[in-house]
C-alpha positions in Angstrom: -7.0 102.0 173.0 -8.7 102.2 176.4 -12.1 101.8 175.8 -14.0 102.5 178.7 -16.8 105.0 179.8 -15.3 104.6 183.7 -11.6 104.8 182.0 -12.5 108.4 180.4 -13.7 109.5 183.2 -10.9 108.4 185.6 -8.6 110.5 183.7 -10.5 113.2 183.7 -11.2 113.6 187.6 -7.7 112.6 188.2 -6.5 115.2 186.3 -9.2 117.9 186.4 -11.3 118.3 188.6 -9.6 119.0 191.1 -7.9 121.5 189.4 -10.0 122.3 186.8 -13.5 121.2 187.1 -15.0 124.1 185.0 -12.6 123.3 181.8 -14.3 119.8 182.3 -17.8 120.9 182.6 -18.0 123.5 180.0 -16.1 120.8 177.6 -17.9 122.1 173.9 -16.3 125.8 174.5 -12.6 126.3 172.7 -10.6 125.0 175.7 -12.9 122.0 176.0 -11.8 121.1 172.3 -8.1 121.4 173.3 -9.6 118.6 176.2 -11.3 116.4 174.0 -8.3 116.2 171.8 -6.1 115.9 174.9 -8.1 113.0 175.5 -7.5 111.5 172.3 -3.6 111.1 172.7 -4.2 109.8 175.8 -5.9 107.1 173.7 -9.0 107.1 174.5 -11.5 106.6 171.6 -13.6 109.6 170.3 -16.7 107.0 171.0 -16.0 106.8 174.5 -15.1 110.2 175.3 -18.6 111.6 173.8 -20.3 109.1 176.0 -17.5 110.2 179.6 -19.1 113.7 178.6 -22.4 112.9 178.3 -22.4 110.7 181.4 -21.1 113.7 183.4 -23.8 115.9 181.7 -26.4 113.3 183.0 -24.7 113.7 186.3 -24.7 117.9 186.3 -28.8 118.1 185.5 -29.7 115.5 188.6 -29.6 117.3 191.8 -31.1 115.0 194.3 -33.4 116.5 197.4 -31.7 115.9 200.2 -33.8 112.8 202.5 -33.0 112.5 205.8 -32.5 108.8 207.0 -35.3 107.7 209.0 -35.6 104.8 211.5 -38.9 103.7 209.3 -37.1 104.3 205.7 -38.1 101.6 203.4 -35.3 99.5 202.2 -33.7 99.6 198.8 -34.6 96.7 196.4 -32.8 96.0 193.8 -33.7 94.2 190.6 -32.8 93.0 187.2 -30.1 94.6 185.3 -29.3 96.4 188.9 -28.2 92.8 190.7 -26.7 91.9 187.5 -24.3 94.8 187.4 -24.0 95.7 191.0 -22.7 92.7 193.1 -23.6 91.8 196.7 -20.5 93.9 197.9 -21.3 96.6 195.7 -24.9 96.6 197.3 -23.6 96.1 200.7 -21.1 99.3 200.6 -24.3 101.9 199.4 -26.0 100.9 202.0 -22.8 100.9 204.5 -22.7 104.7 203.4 -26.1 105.1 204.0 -26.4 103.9 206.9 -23.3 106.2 208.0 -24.9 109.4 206.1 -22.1 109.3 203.4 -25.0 109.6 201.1 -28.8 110.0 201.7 -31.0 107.7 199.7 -31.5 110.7 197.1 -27.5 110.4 196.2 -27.6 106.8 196.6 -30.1 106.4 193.9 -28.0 109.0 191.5 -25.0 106.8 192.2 -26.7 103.6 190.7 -28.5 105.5 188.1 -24.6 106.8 187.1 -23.1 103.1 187.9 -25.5 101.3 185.3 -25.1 104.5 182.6 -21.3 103.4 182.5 -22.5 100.2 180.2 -20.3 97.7 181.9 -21.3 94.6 182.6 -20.1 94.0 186.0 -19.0 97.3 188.6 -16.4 96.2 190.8 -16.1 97.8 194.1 -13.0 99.7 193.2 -15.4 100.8 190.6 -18.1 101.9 192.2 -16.1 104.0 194.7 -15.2 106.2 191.9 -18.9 106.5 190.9 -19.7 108.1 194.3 -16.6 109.8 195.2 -17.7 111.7 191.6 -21.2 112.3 192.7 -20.3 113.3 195.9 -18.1 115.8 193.9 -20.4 117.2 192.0 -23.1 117.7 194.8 -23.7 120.6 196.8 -23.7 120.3 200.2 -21.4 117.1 200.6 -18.3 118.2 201.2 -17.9 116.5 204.5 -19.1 113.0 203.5 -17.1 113.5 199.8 -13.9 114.3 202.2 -14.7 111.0 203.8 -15.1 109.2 200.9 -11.7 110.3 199.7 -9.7 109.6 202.6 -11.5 106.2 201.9 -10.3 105.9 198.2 -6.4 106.8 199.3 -6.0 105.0 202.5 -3.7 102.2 203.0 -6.5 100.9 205.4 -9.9 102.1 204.7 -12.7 101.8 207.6 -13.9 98.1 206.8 -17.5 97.9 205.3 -19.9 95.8 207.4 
């Protein structure tokens, strides 16, 4: 069985939102069920399904006000469970898209908040990219920079992060 919050939700934005996202967001009407069980013979755990659905919940209620960057913003410190789970490269590519307005410190701080709900111990960078091409997704406004991010996910040679 695949047993992973980030696994679930993979699947899910592979093959749903795109297409779909609605079905995926009202997931406890009828057609939701037919999901959830879809989900299931995929082989995904009913466990880890509950928690992909309540992670994108968490995600749907926390709307970010926009921040513009600023010359004098303070910097971003991270700490405890945060370093632990967030590696130096990790750390280095929110603030590459920060610093090139793929996100404003609003998202960035809804992308770590939705990285360490995931409950893994470690979020590779591959990993991470998912977590903000999916909040990018799901924000208003950021169709631009989510457009970006895509083209990064998909490239055979992404713009190198600095």
């Amino acid at each position: 069985m695949k047993e992973s919050i980030l696994d679930v939700l993979l699947y899910l934005f592979e093959h749903y939102f795109a297409e779909d996202a609605d079905l995926v967001r009202d997931h406890e009407n009828l057609h939701g069920a037919a999901l959830i069980a879809e989900l299931g013979q995929a082989g995904f755990s009913p466990v880890e399904i509950n928690k992909a659905f309540e992670w994108l919940d968490a995600l749907a209620r926390q709307r970010p006000v926009p921040q513009p960057l600023r010359a004098d913003a303070p910097v971003r410190v991270y700490a405890g469970p945060e370093l632990d789970r967030l590696d130096i490269e990790a750390r280095g590519f929110l603030q590459f898209l920060e610093l090139h307005k793929v996100l404003d410190a609003g998202q960035r701080e809804l992308v770590v908040d939705r990285a360490m709900a995931l409950d893994q111990d470690v979020l590779d960078l591959d990993d991470l990219k998912w977590v903000v091409l999916m909040v990018l997704f799901n924000q208003p406004g950021s169709e631009a920079a989510y457009a970006w991010m895509e083209t990064q996910m998909y490239a055979d040679d992404p713009e190198p992060v600095h």
